[in-house]
C-alpha positions as CSV (number, residue, x, y, z in Angstrom):
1,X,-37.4,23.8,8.2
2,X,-35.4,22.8,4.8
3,X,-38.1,20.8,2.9
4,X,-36.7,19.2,-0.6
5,X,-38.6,19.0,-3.1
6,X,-35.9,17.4,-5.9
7,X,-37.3,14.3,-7.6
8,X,-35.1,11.7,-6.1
9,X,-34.3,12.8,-2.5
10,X,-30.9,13.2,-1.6
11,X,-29.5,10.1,0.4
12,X,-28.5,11.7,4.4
13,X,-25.6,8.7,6.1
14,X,-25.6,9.3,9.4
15,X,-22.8,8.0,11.8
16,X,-23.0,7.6,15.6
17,X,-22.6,5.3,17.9
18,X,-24.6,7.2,20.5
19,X,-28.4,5.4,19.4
20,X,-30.3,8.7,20.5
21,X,-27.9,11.0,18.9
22,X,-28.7,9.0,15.9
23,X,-32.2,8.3,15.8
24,X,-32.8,11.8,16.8
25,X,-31.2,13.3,13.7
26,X,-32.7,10.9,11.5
27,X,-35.9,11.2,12.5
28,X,-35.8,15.0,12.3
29,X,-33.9,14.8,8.8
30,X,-36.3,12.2,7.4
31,X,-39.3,15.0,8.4
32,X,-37.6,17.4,6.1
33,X,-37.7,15.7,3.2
34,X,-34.5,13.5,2.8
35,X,-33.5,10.0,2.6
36,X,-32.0,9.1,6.0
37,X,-29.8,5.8,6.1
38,X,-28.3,5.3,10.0
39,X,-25.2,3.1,11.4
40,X,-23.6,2.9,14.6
41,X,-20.2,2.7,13.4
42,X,-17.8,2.9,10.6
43,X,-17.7,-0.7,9.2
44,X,-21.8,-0.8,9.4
45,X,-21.5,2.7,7.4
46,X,-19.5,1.3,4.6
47,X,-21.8,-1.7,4.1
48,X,-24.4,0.9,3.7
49,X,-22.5,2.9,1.3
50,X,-21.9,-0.8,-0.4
51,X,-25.3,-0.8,-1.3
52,X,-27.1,2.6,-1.8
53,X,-25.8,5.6,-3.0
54,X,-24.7,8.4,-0.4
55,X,-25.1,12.2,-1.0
56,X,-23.9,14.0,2.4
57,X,-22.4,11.6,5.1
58,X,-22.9,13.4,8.8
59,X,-20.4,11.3,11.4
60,X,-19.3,11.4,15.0
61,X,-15.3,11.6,15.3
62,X,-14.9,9.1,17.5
63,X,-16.4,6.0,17.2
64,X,-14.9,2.4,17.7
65,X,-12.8,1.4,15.2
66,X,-12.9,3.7,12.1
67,X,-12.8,7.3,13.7
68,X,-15.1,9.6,11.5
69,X,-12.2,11.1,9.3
70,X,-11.1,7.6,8.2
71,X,-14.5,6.9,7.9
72,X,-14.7,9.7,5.2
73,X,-11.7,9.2,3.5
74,X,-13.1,5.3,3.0
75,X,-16.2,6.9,1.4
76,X,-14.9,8.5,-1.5
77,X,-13.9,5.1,-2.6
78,X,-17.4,3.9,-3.3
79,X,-19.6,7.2,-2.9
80,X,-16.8,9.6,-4.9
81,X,-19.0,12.7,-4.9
82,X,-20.2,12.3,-0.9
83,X,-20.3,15.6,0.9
84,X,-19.1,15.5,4.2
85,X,-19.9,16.9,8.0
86,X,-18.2,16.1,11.4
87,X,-19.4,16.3,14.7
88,X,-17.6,15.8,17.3
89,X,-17.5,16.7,21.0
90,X,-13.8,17.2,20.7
91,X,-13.7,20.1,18.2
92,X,-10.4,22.0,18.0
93,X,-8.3,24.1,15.7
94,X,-6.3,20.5,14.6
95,X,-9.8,18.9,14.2
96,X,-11.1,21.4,11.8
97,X,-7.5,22.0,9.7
98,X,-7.3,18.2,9.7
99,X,-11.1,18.2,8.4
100,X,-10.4,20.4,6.0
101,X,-7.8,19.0,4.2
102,X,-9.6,15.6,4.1
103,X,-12.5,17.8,2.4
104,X,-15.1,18.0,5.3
105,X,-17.6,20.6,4.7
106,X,-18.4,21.3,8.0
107,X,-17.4,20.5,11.6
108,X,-20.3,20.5,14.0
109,X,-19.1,20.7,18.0
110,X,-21.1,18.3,20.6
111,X,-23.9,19.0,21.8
112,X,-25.3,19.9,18.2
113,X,-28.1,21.8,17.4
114,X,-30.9,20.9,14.8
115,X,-30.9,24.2,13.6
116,X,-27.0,24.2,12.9
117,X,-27.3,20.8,11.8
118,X,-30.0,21.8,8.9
119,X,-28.0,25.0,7.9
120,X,-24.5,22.6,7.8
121,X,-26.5,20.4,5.5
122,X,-28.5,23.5,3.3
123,X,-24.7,24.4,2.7
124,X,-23.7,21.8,1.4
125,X,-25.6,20.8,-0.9
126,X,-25.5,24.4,-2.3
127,X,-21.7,23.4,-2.5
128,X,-22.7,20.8,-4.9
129,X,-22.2,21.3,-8.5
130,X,-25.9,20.2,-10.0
131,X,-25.7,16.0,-10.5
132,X,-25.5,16.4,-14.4
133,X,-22.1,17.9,-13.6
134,X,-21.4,15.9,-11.2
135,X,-22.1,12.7,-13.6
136,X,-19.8,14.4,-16.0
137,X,-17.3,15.0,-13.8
138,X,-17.3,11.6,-12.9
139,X,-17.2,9.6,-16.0
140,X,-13.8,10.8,-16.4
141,X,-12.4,9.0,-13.8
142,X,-12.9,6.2,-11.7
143,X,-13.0,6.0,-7.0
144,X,-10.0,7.3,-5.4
145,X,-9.6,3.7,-4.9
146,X,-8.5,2.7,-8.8
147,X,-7.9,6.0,-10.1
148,X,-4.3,4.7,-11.6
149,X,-4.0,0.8,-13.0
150,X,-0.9,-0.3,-13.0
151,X,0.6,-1.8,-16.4
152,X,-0.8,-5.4,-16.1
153,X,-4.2,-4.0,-14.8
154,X,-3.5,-4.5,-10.7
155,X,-5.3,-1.5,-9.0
156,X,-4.3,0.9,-6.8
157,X,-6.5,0.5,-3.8
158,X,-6.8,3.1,-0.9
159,X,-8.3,6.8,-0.2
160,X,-6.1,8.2,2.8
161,X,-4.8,11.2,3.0
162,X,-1.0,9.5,2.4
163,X,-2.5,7.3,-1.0
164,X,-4.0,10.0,-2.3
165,X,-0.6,11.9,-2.1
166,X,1.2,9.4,-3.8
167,X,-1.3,9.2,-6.9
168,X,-0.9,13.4,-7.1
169,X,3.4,12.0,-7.3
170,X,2.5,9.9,-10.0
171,X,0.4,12.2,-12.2
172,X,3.1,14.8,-12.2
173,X,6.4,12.4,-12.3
174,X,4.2,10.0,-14.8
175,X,5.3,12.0,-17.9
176,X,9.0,12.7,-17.8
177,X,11.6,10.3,-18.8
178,X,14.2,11.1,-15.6
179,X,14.6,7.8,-13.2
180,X,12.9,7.8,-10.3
181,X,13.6,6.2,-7.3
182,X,11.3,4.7,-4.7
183,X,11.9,4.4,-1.4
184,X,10.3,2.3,1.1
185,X,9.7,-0.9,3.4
186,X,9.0,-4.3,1.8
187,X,5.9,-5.4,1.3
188,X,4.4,-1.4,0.4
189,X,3.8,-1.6,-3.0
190,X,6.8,0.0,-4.7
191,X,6.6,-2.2,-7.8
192,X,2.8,-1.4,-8.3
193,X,4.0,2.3,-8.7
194,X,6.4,1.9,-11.0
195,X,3.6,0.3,-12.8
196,X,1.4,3.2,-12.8
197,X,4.0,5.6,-13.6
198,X,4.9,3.5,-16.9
199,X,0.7,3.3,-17.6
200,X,0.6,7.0,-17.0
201,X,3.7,8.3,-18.8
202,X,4.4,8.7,-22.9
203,X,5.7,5.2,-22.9
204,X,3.2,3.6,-21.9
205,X,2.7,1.6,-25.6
206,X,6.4,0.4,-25.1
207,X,7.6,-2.5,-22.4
208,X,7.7,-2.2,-19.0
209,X,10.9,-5.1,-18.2
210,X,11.4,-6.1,-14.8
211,X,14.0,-7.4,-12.8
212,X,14.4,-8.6,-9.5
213,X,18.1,-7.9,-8.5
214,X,18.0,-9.7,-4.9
215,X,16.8,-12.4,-6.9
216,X,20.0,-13.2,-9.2
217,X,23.5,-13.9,-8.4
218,X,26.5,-11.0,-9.6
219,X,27.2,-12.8,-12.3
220,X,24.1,-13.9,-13.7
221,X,22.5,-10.7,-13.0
222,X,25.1,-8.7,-15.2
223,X,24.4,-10.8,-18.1
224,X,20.4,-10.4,-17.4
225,X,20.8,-6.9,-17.6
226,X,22.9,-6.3,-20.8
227,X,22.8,-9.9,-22.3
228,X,25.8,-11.8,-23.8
229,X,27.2,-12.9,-26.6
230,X,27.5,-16.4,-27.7
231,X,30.5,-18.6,-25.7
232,X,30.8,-15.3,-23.5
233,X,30.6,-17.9,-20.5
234,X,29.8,-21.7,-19.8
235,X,26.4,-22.3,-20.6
236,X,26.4,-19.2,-23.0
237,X,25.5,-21.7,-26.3
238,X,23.8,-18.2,-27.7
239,X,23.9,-14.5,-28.3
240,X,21.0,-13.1,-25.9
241,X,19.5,-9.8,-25.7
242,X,19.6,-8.3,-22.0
243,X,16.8,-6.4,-20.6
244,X,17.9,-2.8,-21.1
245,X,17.6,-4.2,-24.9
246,X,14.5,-5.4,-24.3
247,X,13.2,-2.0,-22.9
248,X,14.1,-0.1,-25.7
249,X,11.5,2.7,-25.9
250,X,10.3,1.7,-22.8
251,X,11.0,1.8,-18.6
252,X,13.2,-0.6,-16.9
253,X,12.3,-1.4,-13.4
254,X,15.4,-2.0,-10.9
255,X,14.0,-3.9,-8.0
256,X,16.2,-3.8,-4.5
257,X,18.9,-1.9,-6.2
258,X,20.7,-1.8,-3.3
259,X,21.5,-5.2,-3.5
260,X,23.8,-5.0,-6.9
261,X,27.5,-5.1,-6.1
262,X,29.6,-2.5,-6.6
263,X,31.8,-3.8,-9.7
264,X,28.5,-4.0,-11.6
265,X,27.2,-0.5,-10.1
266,X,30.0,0.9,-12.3
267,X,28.5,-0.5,-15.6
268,X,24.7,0.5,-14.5
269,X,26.3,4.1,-13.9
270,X,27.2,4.3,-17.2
271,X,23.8,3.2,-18.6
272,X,22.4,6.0,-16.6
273,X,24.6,8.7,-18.1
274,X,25.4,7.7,-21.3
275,X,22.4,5.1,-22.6
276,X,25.2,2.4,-23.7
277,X,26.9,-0.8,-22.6
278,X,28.4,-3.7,-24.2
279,X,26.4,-7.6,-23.6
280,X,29.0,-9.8,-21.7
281,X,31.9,-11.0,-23.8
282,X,31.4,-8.2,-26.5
283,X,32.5,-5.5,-27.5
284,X,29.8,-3.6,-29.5
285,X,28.1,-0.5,-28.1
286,X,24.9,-0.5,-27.9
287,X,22.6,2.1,-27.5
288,X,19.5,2.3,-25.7
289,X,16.5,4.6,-24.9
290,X,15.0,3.7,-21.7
291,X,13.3,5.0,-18.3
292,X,14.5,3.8,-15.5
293,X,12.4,3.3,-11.8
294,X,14.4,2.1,-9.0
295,X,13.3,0.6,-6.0
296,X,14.8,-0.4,-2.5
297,X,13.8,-0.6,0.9
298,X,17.8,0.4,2.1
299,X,19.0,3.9,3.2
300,X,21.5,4.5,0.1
301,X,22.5,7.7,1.1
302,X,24.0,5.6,4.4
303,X,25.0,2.8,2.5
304,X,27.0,5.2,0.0
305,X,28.9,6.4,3.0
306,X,29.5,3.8,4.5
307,X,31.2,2.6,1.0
308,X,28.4,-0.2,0.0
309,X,27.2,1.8,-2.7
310,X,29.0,4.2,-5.5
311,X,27.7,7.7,-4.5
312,X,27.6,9.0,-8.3
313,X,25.8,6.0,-8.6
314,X,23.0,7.2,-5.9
315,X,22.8,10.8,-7.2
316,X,22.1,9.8,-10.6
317,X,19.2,7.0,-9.2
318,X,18.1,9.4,-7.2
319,X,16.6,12.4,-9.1
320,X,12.9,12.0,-8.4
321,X,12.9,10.6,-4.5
322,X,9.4,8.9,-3.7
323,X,8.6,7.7,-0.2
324,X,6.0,5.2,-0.5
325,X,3.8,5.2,2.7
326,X,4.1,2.2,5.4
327,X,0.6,0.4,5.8
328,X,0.8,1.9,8.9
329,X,0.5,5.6,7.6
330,X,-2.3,4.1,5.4
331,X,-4.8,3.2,8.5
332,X,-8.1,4.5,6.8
333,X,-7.0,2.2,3.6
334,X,-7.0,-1.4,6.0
335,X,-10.9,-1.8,5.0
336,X,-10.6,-1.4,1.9
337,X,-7.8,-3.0,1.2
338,X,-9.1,-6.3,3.1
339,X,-12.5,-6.1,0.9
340,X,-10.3,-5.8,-2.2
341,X,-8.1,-9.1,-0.9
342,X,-11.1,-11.2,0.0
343,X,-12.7,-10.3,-3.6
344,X,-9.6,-11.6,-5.5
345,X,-9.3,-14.7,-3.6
346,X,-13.0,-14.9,-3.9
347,X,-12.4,-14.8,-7.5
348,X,-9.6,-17.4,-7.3
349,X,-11.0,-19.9,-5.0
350,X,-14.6,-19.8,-5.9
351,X,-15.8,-19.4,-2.5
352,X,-18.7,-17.6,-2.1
353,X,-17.9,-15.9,1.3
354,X,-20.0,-13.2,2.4
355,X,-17.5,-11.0,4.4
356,X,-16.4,-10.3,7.5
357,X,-16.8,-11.4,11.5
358,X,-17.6,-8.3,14.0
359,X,-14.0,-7.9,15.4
360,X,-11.9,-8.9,12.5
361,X,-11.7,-5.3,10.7
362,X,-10.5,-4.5,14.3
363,X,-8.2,-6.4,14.9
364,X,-6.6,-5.6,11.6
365,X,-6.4,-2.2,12.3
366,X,-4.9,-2.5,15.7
367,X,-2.0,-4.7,14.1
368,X,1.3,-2.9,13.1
369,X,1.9,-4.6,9.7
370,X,5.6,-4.8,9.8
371,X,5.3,-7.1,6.4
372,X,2.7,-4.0,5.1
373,X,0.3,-4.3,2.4
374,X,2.0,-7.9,1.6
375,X,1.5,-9.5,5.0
376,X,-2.3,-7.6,4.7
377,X,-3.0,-9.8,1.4
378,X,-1.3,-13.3,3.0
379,X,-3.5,-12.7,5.6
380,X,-6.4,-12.6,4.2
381,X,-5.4,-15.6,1.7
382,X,-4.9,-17.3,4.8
383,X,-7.5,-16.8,6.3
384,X,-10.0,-17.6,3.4
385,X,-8.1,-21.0,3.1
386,X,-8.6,-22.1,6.7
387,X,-12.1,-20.6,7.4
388,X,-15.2,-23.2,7.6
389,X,-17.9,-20.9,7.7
390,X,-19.2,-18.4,4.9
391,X,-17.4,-15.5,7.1
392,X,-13.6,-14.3,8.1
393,X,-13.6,-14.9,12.0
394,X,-10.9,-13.7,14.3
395,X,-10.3,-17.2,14.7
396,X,-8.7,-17.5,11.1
397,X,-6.4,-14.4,11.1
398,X,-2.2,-14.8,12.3
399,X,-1.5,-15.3,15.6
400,X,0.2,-12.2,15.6
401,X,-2.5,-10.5,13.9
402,X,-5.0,-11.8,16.7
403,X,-2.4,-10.2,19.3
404,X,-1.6,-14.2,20.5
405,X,2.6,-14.9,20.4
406,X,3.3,-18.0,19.0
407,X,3.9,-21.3,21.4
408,X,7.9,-21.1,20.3
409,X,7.9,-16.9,20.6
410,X,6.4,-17.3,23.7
411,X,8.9,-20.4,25.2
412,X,11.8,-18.2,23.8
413,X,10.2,-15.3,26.1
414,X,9.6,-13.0,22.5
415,X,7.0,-10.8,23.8
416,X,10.1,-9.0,26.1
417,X,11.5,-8.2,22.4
418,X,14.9,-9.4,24.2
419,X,17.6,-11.9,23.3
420,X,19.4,-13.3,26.1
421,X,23.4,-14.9,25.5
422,X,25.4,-16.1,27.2
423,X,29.2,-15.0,27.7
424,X,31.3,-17.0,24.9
425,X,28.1,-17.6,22.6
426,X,29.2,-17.2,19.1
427,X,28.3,-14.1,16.9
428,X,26.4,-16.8,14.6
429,X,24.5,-18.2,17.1
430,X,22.9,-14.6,18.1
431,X,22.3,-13.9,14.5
432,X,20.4,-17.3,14.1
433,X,18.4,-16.5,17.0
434,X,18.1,-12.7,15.8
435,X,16.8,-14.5,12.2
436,X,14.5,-16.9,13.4
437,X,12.5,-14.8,16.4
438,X,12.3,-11.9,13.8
439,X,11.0,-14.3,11.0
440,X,8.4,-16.0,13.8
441,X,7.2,-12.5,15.1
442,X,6.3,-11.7,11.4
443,X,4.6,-14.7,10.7
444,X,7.5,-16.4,8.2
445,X,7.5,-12.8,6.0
446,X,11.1,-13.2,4.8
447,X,10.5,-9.7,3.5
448,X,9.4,-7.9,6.3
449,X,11.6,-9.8,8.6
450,X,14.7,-8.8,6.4
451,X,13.5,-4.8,6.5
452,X,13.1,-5.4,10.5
453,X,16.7,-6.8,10.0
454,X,18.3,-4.3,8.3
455,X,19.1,-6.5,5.6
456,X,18.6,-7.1,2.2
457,X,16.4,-10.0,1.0
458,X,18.6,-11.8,-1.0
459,X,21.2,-11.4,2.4
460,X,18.5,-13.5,4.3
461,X,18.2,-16.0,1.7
462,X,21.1,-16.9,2.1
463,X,22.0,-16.6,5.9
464,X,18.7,-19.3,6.0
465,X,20.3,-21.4,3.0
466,X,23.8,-21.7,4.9
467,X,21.2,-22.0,8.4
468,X,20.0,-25.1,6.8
469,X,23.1,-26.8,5.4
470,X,24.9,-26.2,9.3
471,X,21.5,-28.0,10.7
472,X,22.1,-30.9,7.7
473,X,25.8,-31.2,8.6
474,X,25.4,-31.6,12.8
């Protein structure tokens, strides 16, 4: 028998949903000395881990809901130091690499032994550097979960495998000035990257300028970029300073790139090579000094063959290539990032809610988030707004999210994921359809909807605009 004899105890979590399996261990852990908090599941665990601070955390693999690895990864956001064993009655070679690389210390097959149990547990802990260390350690640096800011202070919120891959991207691209360019659905978080790659890099004490390119017509867009001179076009009553000016010293951020035309993809090229243009109607060169992050949710290597984007001008965007994750790839983060949304709106509203329903973490997690971490955060806003109790219940997510179609999905037969047409039905009318049952199926996400689509954001603007003037015309 391990008896401990530290002042403070260490703090044992453990994690099954069998109740004997559970009380058993604790009962026996609690006899040698140590702290012993029990759950029966992964969401109960992390409330625990809320509240007191966990030392070792000893968890089944599969539980319902969060399976025991998630469950670890989701740890390290509040408990950063937590040592780690898994049991699991499903042990093999993929478990334990898997384990491994998610730092487990041990992985314990079903049906466990005591004696195992305490010699898992005496090893760890003699893993452990001593706490003072530990503290040290620590104070540099903040939970997985926050570990970068971005610019304007928005965290970073997550601790999968996948999240925590992306932060290792951004500490090593961080501090070089080449252009990166991020790649990814809507609704993932691209812009909060670039934002921690300008907090983390040498430039950090210059701007960070932004621009939304879906957002602004050819024209107008051109002048945002490099500004114009006075009289350079109507409305042009002054000389104005474009934002590559404006991001002198600093990093520019090129939102849905792939939605600039190609005669202004020729004067963005040239930025990129040679760090000069001219504003609109002028003819002075001007030089600038900037880093430039581009982001789109397009395949630009298949829209530069197909001839919808300059192919010098994709090589030279894309130098440093970063995938950012689909929520989907992020499972283990869906807790966290749900507490994180229902904090801010807390904050915002004033409501003092005190959490979630039983079932409502679930059904999150069994939802594919085609909108991603976007459609995560209207969700919960949503939910907080409509909610009458102190608590989120299933009955204030999304249709979709609760697994119920909508009333005109289902009349329209959406669940089948089929249109039907008749012979002779115009191209425009099975586009409409194609825009409206994609938009209903993602709960009105015009972003996620136009990803699903294949097109770009600014394109579905503006099929909806021209949908809307046709309806106003009939």
């Amino acid at each position: 028998m391990n008896h401990v004899s530290t002042d403070a105890a260490p703090v044992i979590l453990i994690v099954d949903d069998d109740r004997n399996t559970r009380e058993s261990l604790g009962r026996a852990l609690r006899r040698d000395g140590y702290e012993v908090l029990v759950a029966e599941h992964g969401k109960a665990a992390l409330a625990l881990a809320q509240d007191h601070h966990v030392d070792l955390v000893l968890t089944d693999l599969k539980m319902p809901g969060l399976d025991g690895l998630d469950l670890i990864e989701s740890l390290k956001v509040v408990c950063p130091d937590v040592s780690s064993i898994l049991i699991s009655a499903f042990a093999s070679v993929d478990t334990a690499v898997k384990a491994v690389r998610r730092g487990v210390r041990d992985v314990l097959e079903k049906p466990i032994r005591l004696r195992d149990v305490r010699r898992a547990i005496k090893r760890a802990f003699e893993d452990r550097p001593p706490a003072g260390e530990r503290r040290r350690a620590l104070s540099g640096r903040t939970a997985p979960a926050t570990q970068h800011a971005s610019g304007n202070g928005r965290p970073l919120i997550g601790a999968s495998e996948a999240f925590l891959e992306i932060l290792d991207v951004v500490d090593r691209v961080a501090p070089a000035s080449s252009t990166a360019l991020l790649l990814g659905e809507s609704g993932t978080g691209k812009e909060l990257i670039a934002e921690a790659l300008h907090a983390r890099s040498p430039r950090s004490d210059r701007p960070l300028v932004k621009v939304a390119c879906a957002a602004l017509a050819e024209g107008v867009l051109e002048a945002e970029l490099f500004g114009n001179e006075r009289g350079a076009y109507t409305g042009a009553h002054e000389q104005r300073k474009g934002r590559f000016e404006l991001a002198h010293g600093g990093t520019i951020f090129l939102d849905e790139i792939g939605e600039i035309d190609l005669p202004l993809q020729v004067k963005l090229l040239r930025v990129l090579q040679e760090g000069e243009f001219e504003r609109v109607g002028g003819s002075t060169t001007i030089r600038t000094d900037v880093r430039v992050i581009a982001a789109t949710n397009r395949d630009l290597e298949a829209e530069a063959r197909a001839g919808r984007f300059r192919e010098d001008l994709f090589w030279r965007l894309n130098v440093i290539a970063i995938r950012v994750p689909t929520l989907l790839e992020r499972h283990a983060d869906i807790p966290l990032l749900a507490e994180h949304f229902l904090a801010k709106m807390r904050a915002r509203t004033g409501r003092q809610l005190a959490g979630f329903d039983d079932g409502v973490i679930d059904a999150l997690q069994a939802y594919r988030w085609p909108g991603n971490v976007r459609e995560l955060e209207n969700a919960i806003e949503r939910a907080v707004v409509l909610t009458r109790g102190d608590r989120i219940t299933l009955a204030d997510l999304p249709p979709a999210v609760r697994g119920v179609p909508s009333e005109a999905a289902a009349a329209a037969g959406a669940g089948s994921g089929v249109i039907r047409f008749e012979v002779g039905q115009s191209l425009g009318a099975l586009e409409r359809e194609a825009i409206l049952r994609t938009l209903d199926a993602v709960g009105g996400n015009r972003e996620a909807a136009a990803s699903i689509l294949g097109i770009g954001t600014a394109t579905l603007y503006r099929r909806l605009k021209e949908m809307e003037e046709d309806a106003a015309g009939e």
